[in-house]
Every structure is written in C-alpha cells, then in structure tokens.
C-alpha positions as CSV (number, residue, x, y, z in Angstrom):
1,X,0.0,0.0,0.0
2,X,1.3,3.6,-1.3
3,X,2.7,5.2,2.1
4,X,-0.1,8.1,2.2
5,X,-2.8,5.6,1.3
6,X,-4.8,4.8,4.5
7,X,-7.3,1.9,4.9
8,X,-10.5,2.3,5.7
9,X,-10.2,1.3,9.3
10,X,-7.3,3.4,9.9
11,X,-8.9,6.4,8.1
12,X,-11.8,6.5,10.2
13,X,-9.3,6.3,13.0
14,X,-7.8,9.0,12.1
15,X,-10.6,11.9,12.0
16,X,-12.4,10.1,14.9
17,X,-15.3,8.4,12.9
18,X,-17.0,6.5,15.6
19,X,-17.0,2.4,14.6
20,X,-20.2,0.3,13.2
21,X,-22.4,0.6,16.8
22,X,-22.1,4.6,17.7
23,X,-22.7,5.5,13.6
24,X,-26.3,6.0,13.3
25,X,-28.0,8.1,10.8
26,X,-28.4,11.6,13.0
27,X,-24.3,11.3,13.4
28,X,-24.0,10.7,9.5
29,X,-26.1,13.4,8.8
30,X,-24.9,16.2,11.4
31,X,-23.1,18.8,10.1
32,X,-19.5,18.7,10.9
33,X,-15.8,20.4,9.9
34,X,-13.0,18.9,8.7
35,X,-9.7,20.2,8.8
36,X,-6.5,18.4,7.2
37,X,-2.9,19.5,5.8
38,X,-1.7,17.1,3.2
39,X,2.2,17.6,1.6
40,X,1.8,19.0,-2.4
41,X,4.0,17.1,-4.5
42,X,4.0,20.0,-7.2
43,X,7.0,21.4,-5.8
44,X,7.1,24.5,-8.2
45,X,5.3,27.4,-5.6
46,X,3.6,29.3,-8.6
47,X,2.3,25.9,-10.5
48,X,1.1,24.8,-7.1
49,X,-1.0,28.0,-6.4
50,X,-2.5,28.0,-9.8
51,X,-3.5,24.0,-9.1
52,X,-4.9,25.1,-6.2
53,X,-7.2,27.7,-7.8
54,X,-7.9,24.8,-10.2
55,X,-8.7,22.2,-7.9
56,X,-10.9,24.9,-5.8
57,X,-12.7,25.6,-9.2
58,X,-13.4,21.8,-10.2
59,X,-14.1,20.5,-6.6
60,X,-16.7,23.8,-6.4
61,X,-19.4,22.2,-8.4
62,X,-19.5,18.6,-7.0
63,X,-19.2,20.4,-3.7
64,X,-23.0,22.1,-4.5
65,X,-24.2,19.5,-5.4
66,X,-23.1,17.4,-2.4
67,X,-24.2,20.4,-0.1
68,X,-20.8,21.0,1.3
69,X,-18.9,23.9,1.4
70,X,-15.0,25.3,2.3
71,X,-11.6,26.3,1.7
72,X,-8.6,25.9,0.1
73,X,-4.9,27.0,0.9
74,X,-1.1,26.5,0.4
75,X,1.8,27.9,1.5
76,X,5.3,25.9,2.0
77,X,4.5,23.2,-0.2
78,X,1.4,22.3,1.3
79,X,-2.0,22.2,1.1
80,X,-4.6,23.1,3.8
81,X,-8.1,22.6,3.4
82,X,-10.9,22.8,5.4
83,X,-14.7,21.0,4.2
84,X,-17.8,21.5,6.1
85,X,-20.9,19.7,5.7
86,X,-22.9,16.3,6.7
87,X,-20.8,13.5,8.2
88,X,-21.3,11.0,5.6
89,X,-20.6,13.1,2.4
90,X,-17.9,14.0,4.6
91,X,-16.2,10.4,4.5
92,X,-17.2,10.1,1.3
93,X,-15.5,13.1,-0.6
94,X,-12.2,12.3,2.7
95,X,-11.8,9.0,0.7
96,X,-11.5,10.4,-3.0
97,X,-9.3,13.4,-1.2
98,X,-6.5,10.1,0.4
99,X,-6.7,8.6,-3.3
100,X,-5.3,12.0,-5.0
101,X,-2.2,12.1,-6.6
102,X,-1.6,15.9,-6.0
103,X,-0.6,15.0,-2.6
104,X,0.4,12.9,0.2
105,X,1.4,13.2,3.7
106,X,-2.7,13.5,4.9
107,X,-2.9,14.9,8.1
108,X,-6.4,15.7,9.8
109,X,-6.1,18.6,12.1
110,X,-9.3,18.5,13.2
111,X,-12.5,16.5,12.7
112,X,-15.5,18.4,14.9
113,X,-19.4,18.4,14.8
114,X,-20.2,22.1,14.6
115,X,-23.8,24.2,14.7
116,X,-22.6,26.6,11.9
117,X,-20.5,26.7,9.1
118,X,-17.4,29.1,8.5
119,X,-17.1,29.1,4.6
120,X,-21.2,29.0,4.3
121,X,-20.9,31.6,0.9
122,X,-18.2,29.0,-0.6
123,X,-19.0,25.5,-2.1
124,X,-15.4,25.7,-2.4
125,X,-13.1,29.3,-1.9
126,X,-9.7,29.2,-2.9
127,X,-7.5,31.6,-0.1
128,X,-4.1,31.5,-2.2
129,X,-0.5,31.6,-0.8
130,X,-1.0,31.4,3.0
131,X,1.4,33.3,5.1
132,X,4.9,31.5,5.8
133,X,4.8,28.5,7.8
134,X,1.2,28.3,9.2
135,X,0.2,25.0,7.3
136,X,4.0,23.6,8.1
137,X,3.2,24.4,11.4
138,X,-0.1,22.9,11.8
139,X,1.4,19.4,10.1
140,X,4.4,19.2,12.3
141,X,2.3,19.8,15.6
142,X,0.1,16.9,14.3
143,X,3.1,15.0,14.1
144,X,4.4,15.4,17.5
145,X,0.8,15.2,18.9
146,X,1.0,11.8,17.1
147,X,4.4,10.9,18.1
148,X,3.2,11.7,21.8
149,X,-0.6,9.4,21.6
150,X,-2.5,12.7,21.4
151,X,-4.9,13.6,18.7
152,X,-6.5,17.0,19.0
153,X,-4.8,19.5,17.1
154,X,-7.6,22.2,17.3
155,X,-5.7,25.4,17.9
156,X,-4.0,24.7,14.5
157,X,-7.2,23.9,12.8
158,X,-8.9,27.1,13.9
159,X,-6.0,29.2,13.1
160,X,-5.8,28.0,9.3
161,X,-9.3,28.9,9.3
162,X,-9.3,31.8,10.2
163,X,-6.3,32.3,8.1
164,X,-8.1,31.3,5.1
165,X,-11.1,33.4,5.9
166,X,-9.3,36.5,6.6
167,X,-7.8,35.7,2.9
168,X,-10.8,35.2,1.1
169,X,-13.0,37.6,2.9
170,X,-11.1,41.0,1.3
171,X,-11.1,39.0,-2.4
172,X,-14.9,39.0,-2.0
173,X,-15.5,42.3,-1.1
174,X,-13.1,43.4,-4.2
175,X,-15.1,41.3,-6.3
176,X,-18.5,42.8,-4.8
177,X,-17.1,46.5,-5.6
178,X,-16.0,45.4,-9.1
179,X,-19.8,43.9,-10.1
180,X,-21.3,47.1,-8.6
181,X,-18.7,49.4,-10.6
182,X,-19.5,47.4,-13.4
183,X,-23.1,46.5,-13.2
C-alpha cells in the first residue's frame, strides 16, 4: 500500500469516525468540519497556487451538489483545506481526497461536529498563498501530537481557518465592488 494511502479502518481512526455501533443516521447526517494538511508534490510554488485555484474551481461544483462547502490553501509546499458539511458526504468526498495524486502526507487537524458553518458563501473558496509557515506548522504539531498518543490538534485547525477566511474575505469584497462598478 502507497505510504499516504490509508485503509478504511485506519482512516476512520484518524478523524475520529466513531465504529459500526455509535454511527447512526443523526451522526451521518450532522453537520461537521474537517480540517487536514496534506504535503503538495508539485513542488514548483507558482504551479502549485494555480493548481490550487484549479482544484478549488473543479471540486466547487460537486461540492454544490453534495451540499458541502469550504476552503482551500497553500503555502510551503502544502495544502490546507478545510470542508464543512454532513458526516457521511464527509467520509465520502475524505476517501477520494486520500486517493489524490496531487498530494500525500494526509494529516487531519481536526475533525468536529459544529452548529454553523465558517465558509457558508463557498461551495469551495480558494484563499491563495497562505502566510509562511502556518500550514507547516499545523502538520508538524500533528506529528508530535502523534508521536506523543494525542490527537486533537484544534488550535492549528482554527488558526488555518481563520487564516483562510481572513484571505478570502477581502477578495470578496473586491469582487463585490468590481460587479457594482461594473453593473
């Protein structure tokens, strides 16, 4: 098995999915947040940021459809992405994410039921280049909350949210002047 490729077993492990007995249909359908950071392997900076944008633009429509919405990041080599949405669609669209080529090194950051969601206006947002080190950052205090039998990385996950929303928030806005200058 390719290193980054997990199992199902140890992927529901890994962002807390509760096993056959606890999973009943309210938890599949409660709206939830996941948070991962997963190593790019374009390793050109300015190809990466355009995939990015490209992967946010593709991933946008099935994300309508599936009724899930979110963000998109990189910075460092990384990607950091954050989907909210029900449970189950969840898993679903976390299993075509491990199978991706783009990138490997999956690691969630944070895998929470939540009342509201943070990226509500985006099916799927884009934030761009985020700013040095954050995403790094979050995956290496995965890895030593790993290292050390710990799993909550929660501080990390919040901060790259509100990283990406700080980022997208101001595109918005420009864009929202530009159609009333325009229109």
């Amino acid at each position: 098995m390719h290193p980054h490729i997990m199992d199902n077993r140890q992927r529901r492990s890994a962002i807390g999915w509760p096993d056959g007995a606890a999973r009943g249909a309210g938890l599949h359908a409660m709206l939830h947040s996941l948070t991962y950071v997963s190593l790019a392997t374009q390793a050109d900076p300015d190809l990466l940021e355009r995939q990015a944008h490209e992967i946010a633009a593709a991933s946008s429509v099935r994300n309508r459809q599936d009724g899930l919405t979110g963000a998109l990041a990189v910075g460092g080599g990384w990607f950091a992405q954050v989907l909210e949405g029900p449970a189950g669609i969840l898993l679903a669209t976390f299993d075509r994410l491990l199978r991706d080529r783009r990138h490997t090194d999956i690691r969630v950051i944070e895998f929470v039921p939540t009342v509201t969601r943070g990226f509500a206006g985006w099916s799927m947002a884009c934030s761009g280049k985020m700013p040095p080190g954050l995403i790094a950052e979050a995956a290496a205090a995965y890895a030593a909350r790993e290292a050390a039998g710990l799993c909550s990385t929660a501080v990390h996950g919040q901060s790259l949210c509100r990283a990406m929303l700080a980022r997208i928030a101001p595109a918005e806005e420009s864009l929202a002047s530009l159609r009333v200058r325009v229109g």
